[in-house]
C-alpha positions in Angstrom: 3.3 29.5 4.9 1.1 28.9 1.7 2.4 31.2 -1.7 1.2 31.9 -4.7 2.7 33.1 -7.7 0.7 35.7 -9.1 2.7 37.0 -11.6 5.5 35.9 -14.4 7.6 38.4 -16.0 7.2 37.4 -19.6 10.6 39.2 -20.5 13.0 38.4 -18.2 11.9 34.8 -18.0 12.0 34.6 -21.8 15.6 35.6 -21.6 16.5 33.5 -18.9 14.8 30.1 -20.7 15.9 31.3 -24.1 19.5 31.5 -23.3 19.6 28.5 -21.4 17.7 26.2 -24.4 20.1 28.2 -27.0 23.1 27.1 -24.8 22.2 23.4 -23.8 21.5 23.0 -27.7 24.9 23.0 -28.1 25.4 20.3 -26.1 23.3 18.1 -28.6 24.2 19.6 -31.5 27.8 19.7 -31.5 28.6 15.9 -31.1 25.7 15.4 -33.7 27.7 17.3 -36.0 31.1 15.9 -35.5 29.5 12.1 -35.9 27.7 13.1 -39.2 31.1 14.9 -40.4 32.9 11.9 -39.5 30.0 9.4 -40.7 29.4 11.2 -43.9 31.1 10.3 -47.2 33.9 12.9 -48.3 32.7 16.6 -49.1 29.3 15.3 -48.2 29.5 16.6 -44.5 26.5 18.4 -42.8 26.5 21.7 -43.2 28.5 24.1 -40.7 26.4 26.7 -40.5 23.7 24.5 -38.8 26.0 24.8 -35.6 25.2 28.1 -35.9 21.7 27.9 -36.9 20.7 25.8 -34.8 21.0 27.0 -31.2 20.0 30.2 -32.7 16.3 28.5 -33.7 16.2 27.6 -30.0 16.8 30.8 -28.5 14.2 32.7 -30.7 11.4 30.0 -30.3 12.3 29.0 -26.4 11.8 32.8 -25.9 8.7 33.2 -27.7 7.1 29.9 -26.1 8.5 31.5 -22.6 6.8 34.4 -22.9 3.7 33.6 -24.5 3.4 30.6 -21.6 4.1 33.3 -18.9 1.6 35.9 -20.5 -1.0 32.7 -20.4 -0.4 32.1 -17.1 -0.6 35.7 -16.1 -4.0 35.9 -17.7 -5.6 32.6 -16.3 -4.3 33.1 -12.7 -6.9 35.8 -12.4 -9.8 32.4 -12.8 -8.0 29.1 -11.8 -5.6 30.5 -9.4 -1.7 30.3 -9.6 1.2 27.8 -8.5 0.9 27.0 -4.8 4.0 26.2 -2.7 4.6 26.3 0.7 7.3 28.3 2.1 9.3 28.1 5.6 11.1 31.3 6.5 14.3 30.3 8.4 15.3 32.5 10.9 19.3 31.9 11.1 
């Protein structure tokens, strides 16, 4: 069976991408900033805060791209159709 998506939720996909870009940020950011801390010449370190910072730039702008990307898609699907799949319902 064919299926289209008609419809995002802006919201609650914004706050499912948002916390998942804020939280695999870490993953970059925290070795980054233990090599520069280690690489940098004494009480020349990257600043700490930028830990913080950081994932918290992600979450804000991976939310607002999420949800201005669903609200786009919402809006065009009404003239170039939505995101097809094909879909087998298993009867176990």
């Amino acid at each position: 069976m064919r299926v289209q998506i008609q419809r995002f939720s802006p919201h609650q996909n914004a706050k499912v991408f948002a916390v998942l870009f804020a939280v695999s940020s870490l993953v970059f950011v925290v070795p980054f900033m233990l090599v520069a801390a280690i690489a940098a010449p004494k009480d020349q370190g990257p600043p700490m805060f930028l830990v913080l910072l950081f994932p918290v730039m992600y979450l804000v702008f991976g939310y607002v791209s999420v949800a201005v990307g669903c609200w786009l898609y919402n809006v065009m699907f009404k003239h170039i159709g939505g995101i097809e799949f094909e879909h087998q319902r298993s009867d176990a």
